[in-house]
C-alpha positions in Angstrom: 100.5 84.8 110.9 99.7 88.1 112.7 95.9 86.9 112.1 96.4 83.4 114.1 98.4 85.5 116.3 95.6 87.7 117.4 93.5 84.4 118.3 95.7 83.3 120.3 96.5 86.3 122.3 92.9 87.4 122.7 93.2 91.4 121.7 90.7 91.9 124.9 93.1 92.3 127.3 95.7 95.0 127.8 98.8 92.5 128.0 98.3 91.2 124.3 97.4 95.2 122.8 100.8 95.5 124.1 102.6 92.4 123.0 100.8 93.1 119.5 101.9 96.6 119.3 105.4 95.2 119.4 105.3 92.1 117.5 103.8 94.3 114.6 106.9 96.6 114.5 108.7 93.7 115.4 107.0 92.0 112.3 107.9 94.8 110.0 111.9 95.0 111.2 112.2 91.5 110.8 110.6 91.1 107.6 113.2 93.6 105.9 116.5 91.6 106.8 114.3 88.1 105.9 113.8 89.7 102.9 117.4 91.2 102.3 118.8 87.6 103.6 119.0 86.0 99.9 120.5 88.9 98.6 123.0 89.2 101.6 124.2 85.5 101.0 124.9 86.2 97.5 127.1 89.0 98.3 128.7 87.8 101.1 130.2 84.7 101.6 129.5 82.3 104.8 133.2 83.7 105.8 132.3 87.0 105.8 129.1 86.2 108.2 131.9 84.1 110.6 133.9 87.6 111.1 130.1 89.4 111.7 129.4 86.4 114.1 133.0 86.9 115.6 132.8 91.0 116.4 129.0 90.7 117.7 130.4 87.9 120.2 132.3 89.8 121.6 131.0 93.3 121.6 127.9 91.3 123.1 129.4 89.4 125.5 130.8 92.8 126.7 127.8 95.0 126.7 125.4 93.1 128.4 127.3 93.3 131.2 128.3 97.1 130.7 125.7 98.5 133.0 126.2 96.7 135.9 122.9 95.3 135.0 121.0 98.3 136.7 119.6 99.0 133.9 117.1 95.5 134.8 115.9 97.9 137.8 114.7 100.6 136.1 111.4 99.2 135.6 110.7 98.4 139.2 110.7 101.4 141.6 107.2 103.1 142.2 108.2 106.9 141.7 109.4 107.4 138.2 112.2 109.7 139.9 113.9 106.4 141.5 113.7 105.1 137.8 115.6 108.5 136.2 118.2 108.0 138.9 119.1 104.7 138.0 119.2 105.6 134.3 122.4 107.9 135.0 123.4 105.1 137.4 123.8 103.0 134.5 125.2 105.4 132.1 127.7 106.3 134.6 128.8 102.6 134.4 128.0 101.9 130.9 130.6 105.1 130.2 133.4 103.9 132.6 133.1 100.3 131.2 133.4 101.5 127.5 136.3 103.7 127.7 137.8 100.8 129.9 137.4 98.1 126.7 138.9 100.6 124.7 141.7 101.0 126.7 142.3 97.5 126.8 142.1 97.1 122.9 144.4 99.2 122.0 146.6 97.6 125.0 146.9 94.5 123.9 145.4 94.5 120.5 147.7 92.3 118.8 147.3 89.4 122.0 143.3 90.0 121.3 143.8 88.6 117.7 145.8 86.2 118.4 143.9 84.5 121.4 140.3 84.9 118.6 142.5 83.2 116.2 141.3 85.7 113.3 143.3 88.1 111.4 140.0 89.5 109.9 138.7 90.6 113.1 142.0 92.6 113.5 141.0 96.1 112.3 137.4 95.9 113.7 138.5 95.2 117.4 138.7 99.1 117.6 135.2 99.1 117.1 133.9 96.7 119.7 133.9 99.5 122.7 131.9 102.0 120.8 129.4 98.8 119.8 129.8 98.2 123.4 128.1 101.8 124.4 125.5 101.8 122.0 124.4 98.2 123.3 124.6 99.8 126.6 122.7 103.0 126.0 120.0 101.1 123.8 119.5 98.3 126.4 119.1 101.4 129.6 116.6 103.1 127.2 114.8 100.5 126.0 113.7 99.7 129.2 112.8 102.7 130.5 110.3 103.0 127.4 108.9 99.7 128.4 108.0 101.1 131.7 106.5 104.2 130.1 104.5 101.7 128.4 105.9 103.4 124.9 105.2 100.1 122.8 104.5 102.2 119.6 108.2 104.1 120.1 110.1 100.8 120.6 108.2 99.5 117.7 109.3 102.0 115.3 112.5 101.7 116.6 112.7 98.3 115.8 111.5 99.1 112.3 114.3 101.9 112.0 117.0 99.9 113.1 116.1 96.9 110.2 115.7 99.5 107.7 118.9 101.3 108.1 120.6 97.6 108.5 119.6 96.2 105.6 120.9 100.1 103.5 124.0 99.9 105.1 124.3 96.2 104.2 123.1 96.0 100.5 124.5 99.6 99.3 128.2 98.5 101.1 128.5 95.2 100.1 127.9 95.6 96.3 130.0 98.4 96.4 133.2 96.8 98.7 133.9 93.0 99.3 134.7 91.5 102.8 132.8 91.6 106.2 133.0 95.5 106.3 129.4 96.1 105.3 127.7 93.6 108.0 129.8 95.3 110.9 129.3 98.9 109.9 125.5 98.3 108.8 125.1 96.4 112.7 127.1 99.7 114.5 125.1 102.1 112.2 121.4 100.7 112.7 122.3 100.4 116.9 123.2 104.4 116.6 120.1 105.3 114.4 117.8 103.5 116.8 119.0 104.3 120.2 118.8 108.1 119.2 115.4 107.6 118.3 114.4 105.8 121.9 116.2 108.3 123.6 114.2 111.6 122.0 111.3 110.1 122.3 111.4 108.8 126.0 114.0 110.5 127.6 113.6 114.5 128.2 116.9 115.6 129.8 115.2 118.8 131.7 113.3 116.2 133.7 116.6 114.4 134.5 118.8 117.2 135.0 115.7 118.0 137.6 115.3 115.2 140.1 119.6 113.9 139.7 120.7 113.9 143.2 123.6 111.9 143.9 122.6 111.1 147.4 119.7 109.4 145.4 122.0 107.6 143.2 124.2 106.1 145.7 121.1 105.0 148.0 119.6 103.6 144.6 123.2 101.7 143.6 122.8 100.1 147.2 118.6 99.1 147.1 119.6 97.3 144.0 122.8 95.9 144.9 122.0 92.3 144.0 121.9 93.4 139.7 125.9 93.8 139.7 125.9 91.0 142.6 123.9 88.3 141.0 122.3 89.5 137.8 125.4 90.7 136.3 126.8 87.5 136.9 124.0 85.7 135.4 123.8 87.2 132.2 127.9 87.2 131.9 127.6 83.6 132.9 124.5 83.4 129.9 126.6 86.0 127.5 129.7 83.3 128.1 127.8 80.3 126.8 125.9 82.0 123.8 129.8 83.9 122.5 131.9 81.4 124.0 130.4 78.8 121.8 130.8 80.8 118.6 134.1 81.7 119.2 135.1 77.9 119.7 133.5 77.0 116.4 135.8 79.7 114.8 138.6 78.0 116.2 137.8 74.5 116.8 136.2 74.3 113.3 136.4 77.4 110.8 135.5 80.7 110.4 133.0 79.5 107.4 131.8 77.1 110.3 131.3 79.9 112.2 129.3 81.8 109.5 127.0 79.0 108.5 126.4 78.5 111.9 125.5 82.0 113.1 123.5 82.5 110.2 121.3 79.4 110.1 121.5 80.3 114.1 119.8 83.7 113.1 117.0 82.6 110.9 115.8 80.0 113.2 115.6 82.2 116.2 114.0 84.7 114.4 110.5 83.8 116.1 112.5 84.5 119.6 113.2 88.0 117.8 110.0 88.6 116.3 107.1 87.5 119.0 109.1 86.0 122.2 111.0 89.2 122.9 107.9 91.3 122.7 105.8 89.2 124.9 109.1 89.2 127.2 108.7 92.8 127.5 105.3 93.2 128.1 105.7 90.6 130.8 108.3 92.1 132.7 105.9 95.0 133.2 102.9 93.6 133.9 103.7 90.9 136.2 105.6 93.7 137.9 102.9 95.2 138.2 101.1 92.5 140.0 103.6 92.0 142.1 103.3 95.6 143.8 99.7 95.0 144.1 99.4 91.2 145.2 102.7 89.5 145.6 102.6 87.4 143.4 102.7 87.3 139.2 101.4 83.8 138.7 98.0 85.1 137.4 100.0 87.0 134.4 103.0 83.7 134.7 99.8 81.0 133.9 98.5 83.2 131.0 102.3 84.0 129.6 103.5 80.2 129.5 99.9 79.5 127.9 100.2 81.6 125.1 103.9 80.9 124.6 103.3 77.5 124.4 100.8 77.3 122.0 102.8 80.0 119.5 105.8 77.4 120.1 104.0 73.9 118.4 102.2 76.2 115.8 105.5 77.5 115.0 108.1 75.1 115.5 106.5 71.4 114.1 105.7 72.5 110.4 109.4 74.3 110.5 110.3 71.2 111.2 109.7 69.4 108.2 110.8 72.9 105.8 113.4 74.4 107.0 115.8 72.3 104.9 115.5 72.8 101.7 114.0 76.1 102.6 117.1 77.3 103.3 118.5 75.9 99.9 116.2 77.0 97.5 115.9 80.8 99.5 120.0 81.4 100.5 121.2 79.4 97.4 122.8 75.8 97.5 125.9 76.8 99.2 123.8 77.3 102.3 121.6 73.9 102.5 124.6 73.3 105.3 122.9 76.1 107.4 119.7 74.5 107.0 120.6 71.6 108.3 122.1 73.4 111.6 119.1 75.2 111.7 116.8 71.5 111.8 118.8 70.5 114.3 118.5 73.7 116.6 114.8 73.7 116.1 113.8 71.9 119.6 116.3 74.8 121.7 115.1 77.5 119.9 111.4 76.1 120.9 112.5 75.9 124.5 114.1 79.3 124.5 111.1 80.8 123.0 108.6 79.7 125.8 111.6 80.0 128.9 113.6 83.2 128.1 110.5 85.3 128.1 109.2 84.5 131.5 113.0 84.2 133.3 112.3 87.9 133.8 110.4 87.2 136.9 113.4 86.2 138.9 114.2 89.8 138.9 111.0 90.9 139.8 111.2 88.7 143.1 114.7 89.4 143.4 115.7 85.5 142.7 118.9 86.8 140.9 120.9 84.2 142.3 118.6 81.8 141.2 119.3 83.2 138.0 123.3 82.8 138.3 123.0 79.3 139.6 121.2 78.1 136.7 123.4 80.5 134.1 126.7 78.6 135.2 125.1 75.4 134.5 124.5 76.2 131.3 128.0 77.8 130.8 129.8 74.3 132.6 127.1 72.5 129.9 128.8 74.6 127.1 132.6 74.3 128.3 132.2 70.5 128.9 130.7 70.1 125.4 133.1 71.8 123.5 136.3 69.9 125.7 134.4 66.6 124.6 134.5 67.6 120.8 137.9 69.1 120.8 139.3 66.0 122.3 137.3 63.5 120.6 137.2 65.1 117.5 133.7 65.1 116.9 132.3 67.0 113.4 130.5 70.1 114.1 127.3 68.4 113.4 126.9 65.9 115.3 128.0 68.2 118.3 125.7 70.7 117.5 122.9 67.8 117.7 124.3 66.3 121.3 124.5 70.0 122.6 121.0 71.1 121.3 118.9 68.1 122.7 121.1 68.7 126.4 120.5 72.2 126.5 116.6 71.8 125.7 116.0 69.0 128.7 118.1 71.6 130.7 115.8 74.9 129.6 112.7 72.7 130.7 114.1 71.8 134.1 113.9 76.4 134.5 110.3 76.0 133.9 109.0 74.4 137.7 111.5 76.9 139.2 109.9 79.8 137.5 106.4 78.8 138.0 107.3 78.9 142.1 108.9 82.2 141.7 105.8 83.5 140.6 104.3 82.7 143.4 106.6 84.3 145.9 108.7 81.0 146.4 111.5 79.5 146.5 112.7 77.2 143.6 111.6 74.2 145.9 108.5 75.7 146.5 108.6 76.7 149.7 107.2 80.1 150.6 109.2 82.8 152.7 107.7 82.2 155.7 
């Protein structure tokens, strides 16, 4: 794959060194936990997955929004003192949001459980603020190393974090039964790689240097629309993505749930392993372009391109395997999971080729483009899931409705993009 890969991207430019740089760490991480998978459904049951599916909902749902979203900025401003600044700015609120969830938790702990509709989850709901930070802190850092350009670092820390997952997962499940080993393995691997991005990027005498608070404050207002629009956006995004697993849990079952979010996981693992990486390298360069042109459509046409290609090369022989390659891999107990998976293929292939280039709304400072189209997709979600609960619909045939909706909906992002790029409006329309 990594050969047909290099075709495609043509290795002469700097943009696909880049991309490449990650998708081979990337490679590497995800090849561990593919490889772990049909051990990890042997030891496990699809129950146990539902409860991992459950805590990373929520601790998800949560941390993306932790920030205030400034953490998006931190690639933008020219002088790389602007962009330290706004890394305490967004540990500042990262901190205040974390200790705030675990306020909250230990609140009303027992009304928590009881809304989830999990006893499992119970015990691990103490856990969610500290998954919450380390979300946070890796999501801040991460992005800061993409501005550095440090693809190699946030390689290996992609390989670190799949290494230590897949310990954690193995060595604790054969030694204790239940969900235990996924959630710890998940909190541990976040720990182990954020430490590693943060040494490597981040020196602290540099920081403690150029903080000024006057800075900070003047920062928090230049970038005012991330907790204004963006924030919104990605709660609104966050919300659809959790909301709907949580629903399955309830609406359906918790081994619903688990089949679900696993056959959820394997299909999406292209998004993980190449879209993410090219997302990345995207933001920055067509940053880039934009300081020095105006526009990003010269590095939007070549993105979509390549993305689009990698999708039909990927996507249409999955097609036709992923069935009983998900009963003959995970063992007959998950040929279920395949199925969902089939049926997710044509979002997944949508998400792959929109999610990577939606960065540019930030970039031209579209956020509320962003949370316009965000709560669509939530009201899409909401109204699906009233329609199945009162109609009683199986889990299958919703998942089918909701899939082919969603996908029509992801393509309908694409013209709007393409004239944000371009320094536009979504109608087209230039500024002026």
């Amino acid at each position: 794959m990594l050969n047909d890969l290099k075709k495609i991207l043509n290795l002469n430019t700097e943009f696909s060194k880049n991309v490449l740089t990650l998708v081979t760490g990337t490679t590497i991480a995800q090849a561990i936990p593919i490889a772990i998978s049909p051990i990890l459904t042997r030891i496990y049951t699809p129950e146990d997955f539902g409860v991992l599916a459950l805590f990373l909902s929520v601790s998800m749902l949560l941390g993306a929004i932790a920030s205030g979203r400034y953490e998006q900025a931190i690639i933008l401003p020219k002088k790389n003192e602007d962009a330290l600044n706004l890394i305490i700015l967004s540990l500042l609120f990262l901190i205040f949001t974390s200790v705030s969830i675990l306020v909250i938790v230990v609140s009303f702990h027992q009304q928590i459980v009881g809304l989830l509709n999990n006893d499992a989850i119970s015990i691990w709901l103490y856990f969610v603020p500290l998954m919450v930070l380390l979300l946070g802190a890796f999501n801040i850092v991460n992005v800061y190393a993409t501005r550095l350009k440090h693809y190699q670092i946030i390689a290996k820390a992609n390989v670190y974090k799949s290494v230590t997952l897949a310990t954690f997962q193995v060595l604790w499940g054969v030694l204790k039964s239940g969900a235990s080993g996924l959630i710890s393995g998940q909190v541990i691997s976040v720990a182990i790689s954020t430490l590693y991005l943060f040494i490597k990027s981040i020196r602290l005498k540099i920081i403690k240097k150029v903080f000024s608070l006057s800075k900070i404050k003047f920062l928090a207002r230049r970038y005012s629309r991330f907790p204004k629009y963006s924030l919104w956006a990605i709660m609104s995004n966050a919300l659809t993505q959790n909301i709907l697993n949580v629903s399955v849990s309830t609406i359906f079952s918790i081994a619903t749930l688990g089949l679900y979010s696993f056959a959820n996981k394997i299909i999406a693992m292209p998004i993980n392993l190449i879209g993410t990486s090219i997302g990345q390298v995207f933001y920055q360069q067509a940053s880039r372009e934009q300081k020095e042109t105006g526009q990003a459509i010269k590095t939007f046409k070549a993105v979509i391109i390549k993305l689009t290609i990698m999708s039909l090369v990927i996507f249409i022989p999955l097609h036709f395997i992923v069935e009983d390659m998900f009963a003959f891999i995970f063992g007959s107990e998950w040929k279920i999971a395949g199925q969902f998976a089939k049926v997710l293929i044509p979002l997944i292939m949508m998400k792959f080729i929109v999610s990577p280039l939606s960065t540019i709304n930030n970039i031209f400072d579209k956020q509320f483009a962003s949370l316009t189209w965000q709560i669509g997709l939530l009201l899409i979600t909401l109204t699906s899931l009233a329609w199945t609960k009162v109609y009683h619909i199986e889990f299958q045939s919703f998942i089918s409705i909701y899939a082919k909706v969603v996908s029509v909906y992801y393509v309908i992002m694409l013209p709007v993009l393409f004239n944000h790029s371009q320094g536009k409006n979504w109608l087209g329309l230039s500024k002026n």
